[in-house]
N, C-alpha and C positions, 0 to 999 in steps of 0.2 A: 429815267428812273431804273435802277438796279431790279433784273427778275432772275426768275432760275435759270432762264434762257440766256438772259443777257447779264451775268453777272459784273458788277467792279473790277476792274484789273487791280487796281494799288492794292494790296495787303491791308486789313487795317478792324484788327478784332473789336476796336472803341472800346475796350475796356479799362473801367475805372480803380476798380477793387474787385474784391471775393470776401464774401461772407460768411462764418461760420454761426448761423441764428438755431437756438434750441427753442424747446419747450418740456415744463418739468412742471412738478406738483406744486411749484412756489412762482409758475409763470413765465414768460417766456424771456429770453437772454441774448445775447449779443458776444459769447464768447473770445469770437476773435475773428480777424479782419485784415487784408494784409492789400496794400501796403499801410502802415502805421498811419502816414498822414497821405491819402492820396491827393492827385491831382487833378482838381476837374475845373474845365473853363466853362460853361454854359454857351448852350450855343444859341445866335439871337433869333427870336421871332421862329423858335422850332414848336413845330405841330407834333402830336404825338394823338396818338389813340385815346387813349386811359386819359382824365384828369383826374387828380385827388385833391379834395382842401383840406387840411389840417389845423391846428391851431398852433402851431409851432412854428417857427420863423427857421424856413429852409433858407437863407441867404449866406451863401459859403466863401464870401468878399472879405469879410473884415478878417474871418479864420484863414484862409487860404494867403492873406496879405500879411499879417503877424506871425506867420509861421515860417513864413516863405525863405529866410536865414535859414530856419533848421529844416526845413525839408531835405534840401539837398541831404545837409548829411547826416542826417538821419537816414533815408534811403539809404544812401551809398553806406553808409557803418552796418543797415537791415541786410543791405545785398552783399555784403564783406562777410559775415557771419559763416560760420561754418557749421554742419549741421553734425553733429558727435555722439551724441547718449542714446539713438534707436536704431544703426546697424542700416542707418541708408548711408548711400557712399557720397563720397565729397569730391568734388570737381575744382579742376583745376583754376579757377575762374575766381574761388575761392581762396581769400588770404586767413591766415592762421590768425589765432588771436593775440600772439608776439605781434604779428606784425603791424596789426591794427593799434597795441600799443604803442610800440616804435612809432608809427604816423602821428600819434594823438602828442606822445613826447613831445615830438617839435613841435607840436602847432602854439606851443608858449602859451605867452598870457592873453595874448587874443583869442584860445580856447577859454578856455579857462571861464574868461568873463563872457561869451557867450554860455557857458554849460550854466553859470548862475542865475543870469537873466532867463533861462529859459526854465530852471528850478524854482526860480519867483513867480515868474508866470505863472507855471504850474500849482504853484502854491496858494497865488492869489483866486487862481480860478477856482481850487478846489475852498476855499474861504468861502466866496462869493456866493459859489452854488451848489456848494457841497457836494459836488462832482469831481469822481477820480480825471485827467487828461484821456483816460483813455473808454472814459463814460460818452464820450459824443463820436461822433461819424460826419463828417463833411456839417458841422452846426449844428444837426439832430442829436437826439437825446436816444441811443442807443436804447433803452427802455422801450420808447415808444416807437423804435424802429422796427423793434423784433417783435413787436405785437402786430406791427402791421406784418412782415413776413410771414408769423406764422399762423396760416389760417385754420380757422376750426371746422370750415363746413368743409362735405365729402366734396369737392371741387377741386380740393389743394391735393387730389392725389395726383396727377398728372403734370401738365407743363403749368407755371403757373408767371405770372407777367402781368406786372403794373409800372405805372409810369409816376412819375414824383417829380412835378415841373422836365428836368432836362436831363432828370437820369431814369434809366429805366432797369428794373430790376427785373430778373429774370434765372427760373432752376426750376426744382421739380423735388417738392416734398416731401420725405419719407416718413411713415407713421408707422406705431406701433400697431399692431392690429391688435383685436378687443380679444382675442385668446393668447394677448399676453407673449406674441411673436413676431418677430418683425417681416418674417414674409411665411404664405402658404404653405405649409407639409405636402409637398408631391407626391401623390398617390404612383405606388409601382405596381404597373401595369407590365403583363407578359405583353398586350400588342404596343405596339409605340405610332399605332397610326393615330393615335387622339391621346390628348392630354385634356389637367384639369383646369388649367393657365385660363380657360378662357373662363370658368365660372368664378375666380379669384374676384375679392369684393376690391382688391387692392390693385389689379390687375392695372400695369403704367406701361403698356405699350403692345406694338406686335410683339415681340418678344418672351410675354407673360414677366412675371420678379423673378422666377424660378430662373431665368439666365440671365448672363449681365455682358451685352456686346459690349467687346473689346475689343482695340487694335491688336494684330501680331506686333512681340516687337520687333523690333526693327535691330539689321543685320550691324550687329557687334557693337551693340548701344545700348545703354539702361542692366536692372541687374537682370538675372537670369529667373523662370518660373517653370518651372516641369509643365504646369496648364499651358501656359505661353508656346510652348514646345511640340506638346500635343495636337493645341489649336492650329499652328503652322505645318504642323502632319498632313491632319484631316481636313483644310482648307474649309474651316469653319468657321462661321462670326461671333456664336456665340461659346459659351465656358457650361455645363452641366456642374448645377451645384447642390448637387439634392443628398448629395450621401456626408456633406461634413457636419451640419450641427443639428438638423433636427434627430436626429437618431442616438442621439445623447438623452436620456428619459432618466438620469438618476438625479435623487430628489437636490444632489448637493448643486449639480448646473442649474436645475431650475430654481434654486432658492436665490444662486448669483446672479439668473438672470433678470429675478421678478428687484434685487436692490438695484441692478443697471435700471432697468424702464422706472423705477421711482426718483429719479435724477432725472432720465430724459424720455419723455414719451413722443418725442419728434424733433427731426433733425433736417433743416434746410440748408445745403449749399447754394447760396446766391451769388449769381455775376451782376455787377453793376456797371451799365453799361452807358455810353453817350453818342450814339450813331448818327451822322449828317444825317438832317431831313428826308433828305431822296433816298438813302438807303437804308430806313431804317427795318424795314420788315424783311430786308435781306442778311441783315449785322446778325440782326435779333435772333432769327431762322437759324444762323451756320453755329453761332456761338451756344445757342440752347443741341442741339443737334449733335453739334460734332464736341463738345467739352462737355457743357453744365450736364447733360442727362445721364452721357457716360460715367463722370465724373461721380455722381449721387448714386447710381446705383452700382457702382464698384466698393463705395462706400457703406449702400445697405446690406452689402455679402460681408462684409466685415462684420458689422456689427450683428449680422444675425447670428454670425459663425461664434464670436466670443466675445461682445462686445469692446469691438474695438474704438467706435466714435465714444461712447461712455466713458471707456478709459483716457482718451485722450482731453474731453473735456474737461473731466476732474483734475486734470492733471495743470490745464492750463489754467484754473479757477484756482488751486492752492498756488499757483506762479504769480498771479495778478495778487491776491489777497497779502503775497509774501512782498510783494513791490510794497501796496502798500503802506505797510507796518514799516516799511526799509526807508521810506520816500524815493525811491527808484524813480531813476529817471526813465520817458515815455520810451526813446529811443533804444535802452538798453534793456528795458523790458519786453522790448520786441523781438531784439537778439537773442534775450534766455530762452525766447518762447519757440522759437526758432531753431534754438539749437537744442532743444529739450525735447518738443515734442514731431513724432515722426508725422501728425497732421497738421501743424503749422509747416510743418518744412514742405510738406507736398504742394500746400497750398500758393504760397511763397514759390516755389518753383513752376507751378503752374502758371500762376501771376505771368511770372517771366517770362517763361517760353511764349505763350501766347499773344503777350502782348508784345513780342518781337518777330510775328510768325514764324517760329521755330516751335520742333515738334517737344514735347513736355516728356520728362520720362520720371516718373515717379513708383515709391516702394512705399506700400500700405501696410501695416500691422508687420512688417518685416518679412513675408514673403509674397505679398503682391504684387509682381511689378506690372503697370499699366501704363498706357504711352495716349496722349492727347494731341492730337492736330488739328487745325481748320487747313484742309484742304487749299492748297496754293492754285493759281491759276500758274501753268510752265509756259503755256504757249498760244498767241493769236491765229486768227484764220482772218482777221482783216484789220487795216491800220485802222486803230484808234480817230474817233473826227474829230476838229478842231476843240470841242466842245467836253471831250471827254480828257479825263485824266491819260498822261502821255506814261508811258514806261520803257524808255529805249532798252534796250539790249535783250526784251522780251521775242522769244523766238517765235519766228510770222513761217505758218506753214499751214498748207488747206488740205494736207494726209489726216484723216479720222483715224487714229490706233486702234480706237477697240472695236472687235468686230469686223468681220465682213460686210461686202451690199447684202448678200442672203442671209444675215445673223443681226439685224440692225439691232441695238440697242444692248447686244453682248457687254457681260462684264471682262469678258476676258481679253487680251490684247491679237490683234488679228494675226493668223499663222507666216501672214508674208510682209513683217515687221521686222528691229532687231532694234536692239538698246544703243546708245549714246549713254556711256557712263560720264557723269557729272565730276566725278573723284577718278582718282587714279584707281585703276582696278587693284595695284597692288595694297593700294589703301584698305582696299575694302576684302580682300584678302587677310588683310592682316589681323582685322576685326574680326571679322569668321571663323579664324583659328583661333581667337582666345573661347573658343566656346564650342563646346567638346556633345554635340547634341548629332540626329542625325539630317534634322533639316538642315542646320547648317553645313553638313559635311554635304550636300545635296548642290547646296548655294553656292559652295566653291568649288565642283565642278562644273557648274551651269555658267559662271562668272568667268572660268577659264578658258570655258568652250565658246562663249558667244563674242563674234567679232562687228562692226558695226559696218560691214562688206557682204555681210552672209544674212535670211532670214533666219525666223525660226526654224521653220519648215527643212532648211539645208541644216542646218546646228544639228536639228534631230534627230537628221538620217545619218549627219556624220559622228556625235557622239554617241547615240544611243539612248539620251535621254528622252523619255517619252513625248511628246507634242505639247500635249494639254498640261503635265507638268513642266514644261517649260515656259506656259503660257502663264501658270502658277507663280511662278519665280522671277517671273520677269514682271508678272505686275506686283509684285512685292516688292522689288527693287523700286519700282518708279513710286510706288507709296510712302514708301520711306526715303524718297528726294536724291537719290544713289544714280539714278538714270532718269535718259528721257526715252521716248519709242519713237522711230522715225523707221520712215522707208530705206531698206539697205542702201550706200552710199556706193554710187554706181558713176565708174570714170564717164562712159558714155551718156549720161544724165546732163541737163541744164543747171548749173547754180551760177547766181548772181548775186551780188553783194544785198543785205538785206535794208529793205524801207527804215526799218526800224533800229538799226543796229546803232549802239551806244557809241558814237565817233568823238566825244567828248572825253572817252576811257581809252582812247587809243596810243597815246604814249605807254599807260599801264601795260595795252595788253602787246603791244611793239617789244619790249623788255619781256614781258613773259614769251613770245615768242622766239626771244633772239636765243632764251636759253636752252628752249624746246628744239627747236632746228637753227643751231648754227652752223649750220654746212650749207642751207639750203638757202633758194633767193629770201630777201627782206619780204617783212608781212606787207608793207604798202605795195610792192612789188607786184603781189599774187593778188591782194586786194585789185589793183587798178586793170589787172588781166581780165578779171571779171566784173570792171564796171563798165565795159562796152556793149556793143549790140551782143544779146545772147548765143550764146556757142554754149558744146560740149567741152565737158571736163578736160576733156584729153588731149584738147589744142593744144591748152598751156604744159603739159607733160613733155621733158626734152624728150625722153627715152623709156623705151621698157621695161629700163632697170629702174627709171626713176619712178614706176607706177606706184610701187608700195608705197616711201615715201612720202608722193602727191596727197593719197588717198590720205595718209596720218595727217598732213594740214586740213585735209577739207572737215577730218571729224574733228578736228582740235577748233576751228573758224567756226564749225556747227554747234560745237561744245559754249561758245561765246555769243552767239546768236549773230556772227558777223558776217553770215552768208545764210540764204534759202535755194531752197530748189525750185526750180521754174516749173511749174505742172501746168499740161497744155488739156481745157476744156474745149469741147467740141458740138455742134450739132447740125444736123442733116436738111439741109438746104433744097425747096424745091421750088426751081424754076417755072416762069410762065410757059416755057418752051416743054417740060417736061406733063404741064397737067395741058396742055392743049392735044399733043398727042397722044394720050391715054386714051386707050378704048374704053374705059369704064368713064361715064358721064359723073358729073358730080351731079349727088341726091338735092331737091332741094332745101329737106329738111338738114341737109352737112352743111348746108352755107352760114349759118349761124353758130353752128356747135360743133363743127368742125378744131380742133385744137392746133388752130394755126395763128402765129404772130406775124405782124407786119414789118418789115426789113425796111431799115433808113432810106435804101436807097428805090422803094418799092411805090412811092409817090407818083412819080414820073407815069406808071403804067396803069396808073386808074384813068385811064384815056375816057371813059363813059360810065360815071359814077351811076346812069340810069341803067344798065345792062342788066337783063335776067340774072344773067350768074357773075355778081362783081368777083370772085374769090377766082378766076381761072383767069382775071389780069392784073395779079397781084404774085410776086413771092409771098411764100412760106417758109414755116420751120416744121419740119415733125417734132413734139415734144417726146414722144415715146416711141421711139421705134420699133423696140424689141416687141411693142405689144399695137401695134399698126394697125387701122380699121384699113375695111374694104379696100376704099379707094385710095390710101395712103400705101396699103400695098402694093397698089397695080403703080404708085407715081415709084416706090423703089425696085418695081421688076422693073422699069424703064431704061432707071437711072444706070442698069447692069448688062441691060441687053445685047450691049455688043464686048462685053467682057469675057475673057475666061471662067472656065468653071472653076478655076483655084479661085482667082479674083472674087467671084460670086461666092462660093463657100464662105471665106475668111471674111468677106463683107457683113454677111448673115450672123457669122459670131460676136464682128465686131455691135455689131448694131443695139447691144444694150447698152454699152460706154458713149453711145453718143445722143446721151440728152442735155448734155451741160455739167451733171455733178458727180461724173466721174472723172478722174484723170485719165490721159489718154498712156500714160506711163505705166500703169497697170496692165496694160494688155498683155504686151510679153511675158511678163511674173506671173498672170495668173493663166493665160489663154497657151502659156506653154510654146508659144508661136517665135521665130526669130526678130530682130528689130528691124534686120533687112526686108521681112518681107510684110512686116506691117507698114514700113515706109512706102513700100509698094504700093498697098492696096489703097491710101490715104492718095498718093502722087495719082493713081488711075485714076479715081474720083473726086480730085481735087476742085471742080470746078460745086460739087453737092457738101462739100463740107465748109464751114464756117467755124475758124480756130478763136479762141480767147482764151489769154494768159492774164492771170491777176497780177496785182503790184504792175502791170504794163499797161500802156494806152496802144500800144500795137503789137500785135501777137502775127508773126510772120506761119505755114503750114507743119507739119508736127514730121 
């Protein structure tokens, strides 16, 4: 089962639709909904939390199978639409409405007689049940959908989540508050050590209403927002929105905004969602968290600022009433609505991205731009088991980025890291310069300066850019899917071809290599160099001129996930030979609670299971060395006694890296020490050390 720990690898938001559900003085509505006709399968014998029974017949078979001609293209003519009348911009992806006619031209009289059979239907339906086509939802009666969304007790201010047989609906409510405004007046305070966020009766998160977390956007994408810009300065999550609309007190805004709240006194964006059984309370979790919540309260800044959801509902309810009167068709009334109002378009676009894991980038009331993700998994720390969903070409690596061992749990990316751009740097260069701000002028020289050969740490002594803002910019880059972070790429390093690596894609990515390096040997070539017993990089390098070179395949092979690095774990090993001679006797309360494990091959030495002290005929492991009791002490002075003092120094330092979870590659980077004479002090003590290499069933000494 899917946890925070152990999340899903596959991508997969489950989402069905998005709902835009109101409620007004004439009761609650169903505005609009995107996709037009969604697609839902049920999934069989699925458990779910919540049950509801209603009197309405949720069976979406007979609808889903008589529609199932026009789905297709109806979608495809919804996602063809180009979005024109509110100043958000239109993407390439989109064909113009010439050309959608040109398409429609040819499709002859086999259009044709489907467009009428589907106007009959529509016709017979609205006969039958005096229902417009676009009065139901997956067989439900929109009416009675949006009463169930939208609830009336104080409960519906926070996250709110019910289940309806095998969909589960899920967002977060926004209400008018009873004076008549849609969030709390922020008292200004000279201290800013306490705010009033927390006495808010409305109060929907850590957060308080008074801010509304946002993503930065992301580098040379979406349209542009001076807050956006700001927020990217300050390295801040949240936007301060206290000085735009309540501070308007003349009677002409509050008379416009008391006819806004008499149209809508609350407004819920719902995702509807259909998650496999085992993950469902992890789907559920990302999609409320990382979209629906963001997504509604970007939406209550609008509307408190100038009623911008009000304007848009109205605007889609004179569209629909105009179909009406027209006999418009469902499909094309989706289009208008779509290309008319700048909140159907968002929502439509959010649709999309989401439900393609790609990041969403939308423009609200025409100068909001906001950017929506569910966070991707980039990379494994162990193969996938038989049992789990597979993802070849997912990059397997047991380096932690963020954070140091003495900083666990840092957001920031560790100082002795460096990026793997995912894009061509000059790509993303190029983006940078359309956008004339000074973060981004910050971004491409951080972009110019970092090589995937060098840390941060070296980047920042050699350009000058601070540490910690680089540490800034670099996880912004990996947020917005631009880079990955790995440990610098080092000729003298172990890489092996990876467990995981997508060999099915190898023709594709043969051809993209042939045009990357055609001078240099073939991809299978350098591949098959590193599928033998582990060596260093640098074997297969002819020459010192050819270092550079090398190094650009291995980040180009790392960029595809078609090679990892070998990281060798360690841990300290102590012999029967070494606790017999020990002048410190073992206690015999440490016989029990001693933190020693038993070695495979430590059988053999239990010669007298009845013995006082069975633990001094056995190997052990120290689990902690750096923080050693007593008599674990006295076994590693032993282990050194007849060594050099260099030897015994550098052993002492090494000795926090050898509990199993750190890598033994980190030494040098961060202990400042040479490789030579770490290999030393490993080769003197070789017989106390016990090596393990992951992805290998045998790990030869480091």
């Amino acid at each position: 089962m899917a946890s925070a720990t152990n999340p899903p690898l596959t991508p997969n938001s489950c989402l069905v639709a998005i709902l835009l559900v109101i409620r007004s003085s004439s009761g609650s509505s169903l505005p609009f909904h995107f996709p037009p006709r969604p697609r839902f399968e049920p999934t069989p014998a699925a458990s779910r939390i919540t049950s509801l029974t209603t009197d309405y017949d949720t069976s979406t078979s007979s609808s889903s199978s008589n529609s199932s001609s026009d789905e297709d293209e109806d979608r495809q003519s919804t996602l063809n639409g180009r979005h024109n009348g509110t100043g958000c911009m239109t993407e390439g992806d989109y064909s113009d409405s010439e050309s959608r006619t040109r398409v429609s031209r040819r499709s002859g009289k086999r259009r044709d007689r489907e467009v009428s059979a589907e106007r009959a239907q529509e016709r017979d339906d609205r006969v039958r049940e005096g229902l417009m086509p676009w009065d139901k939802f997956l067989g439900i009666r929109t009416d009675v959908l949006a009463g169930l969304l939208t609830p009336y007790t104080a409960s519906g201010k926070g996250k709110f989540e019910i289940s309806v047989d095998d969909m589960v609906f899920v967002g977060q409510p926004v209400r008018l508050r009873p004076d008549g405004t849609w969030r709390k007046r922020k008292k200004r305070r000279k201290s800013q050590g306490k705010t009033d966020a927390g006495n808010d009766d409305d109060d929907e998160g850590e957060n308080g209403e008074d801010s509304i977390p946002v993503q930065e956007e992301g580098p040379g994408v979406g349209p542009k927002d001076e807050r956006l810009n700001a927020l990217s300065r300050n390295g801040s999550d949240t936007i301060d929105v206290t000085n735009d609309a309540d501070d308007e007190g003349e009677a002409g805004d509050r008379e416009a905004r008391r006819k806004q709240n008499e149209i809508m006194s609350m407004f819920h964006m719902v995702f509807v969602l259909n998650p496999p059984e085992l993950e469902y309370h992890y789907r559920v979790r990302e999609v409320y968290e990382y979209v629906a919540k963001r997504f509604s309260r970007a939406l209550k800044y609008e509307q408190a600022k100038d009623g911008y959801v009000s304007r848009e509902v109205q605007k889609i309810m004179r569209l629909k009433e105009h179909a009406a009167h027209q006999d418009m068709r469902y499909s094309e009334l989706w289009r208008q609505l779509t290309d008319n109002s700048s909140l159907a378009y968002a929502m439509m676009r959010v649709f999309l991205d989401i439900s393609q894991s790609r990041i969403a980038h939308v423009l609200l009331n025409n100068n909001f731009a906001l950017s929506l993700q569910i966070p991707a998994i980039t990379e494994i720390s162990v193969l996938p088991s038989i049992t789990d969903p597979q993802v070849p070409g997912l990059p397997l690596t047991t380096a932690n980025s963020f954070g140091d061992e003495e900083h666990k749990g840092d957001t920031l990316l560790g100082k002795h890291f460096t990026l793997l751009y995912l894009e061509d740097a000059a790509t993303i260069l190029k983006d940078l310069a359309a956008e004339s701000t000074e973060a981004s002028a910050s971004l491409q020289h951080f972009v110019k300066s970092c090589i995937p050969t060098q840390s941060f740490l070296t980047i920042s002594q050699q350009s000058g850019i601070p540490l910690h803002e680089i540490q800034v910019l670099a996880r912004h880059l990996v947020q917005w899917r631009k880079a990955r972070a790995i440990p610098p790429l080092q000729a003298r390093d172990i890489y092996i071809v990876s467990p995981n690596a997508d060999m099915k894609r190898l023709p594709q990515y043969i051809e993209k290599y042939r045009k990357e390096f055609p001078s240099l040997p073939a991809l299978p070539k350098i591949l098959g160099s590193l599928s033998g017993s582990p060596k260093m990089y640098n074997t297969i390098i002819p020459t010192k001129d050819h270092r550079p070179a090398y190094l650009d395949i291995l980040a180009w092979m790392m960029k595809y996930g078609l090679v990892t690095q070998l990281r060798s774990f360690a841990w300290v090993k102590v012999p029967r030979s070494i606790k017999l001679q020990s002048p410190i006797a073992l206690p015999d309360n440490m016989i029990n609670s001693t933190s020693s494990l038993l070695s495979n091959s430590s059988a053999s030495l239990l010669e007298d299971p009845e013995s006082e002290d069975p633990a001094l005929l056995r190997d052990s492991f120290i689990l902690e060395p750096d923080r050693a009791s007593g008599i674990e002490s006295a076994w590693l002075e032993m282990m050194t006694r007849n060594q050099s003092s260099d030897i015994k120094a550098l052993f002492e330092r090494f000795l926090k890296y050898l509990n199993g979870r750190h890598a033994l590659e980190k030494i040098p980077v961060r202990e400042m020490v040479p490789r030579k004479d770490v290999r030393k002090v490993f080769k003197a003590l070789d017989e106390y050390i016990v090596y393990v290499c992951p992805f290998l069933e045998t790990c030869g000494n480091y």
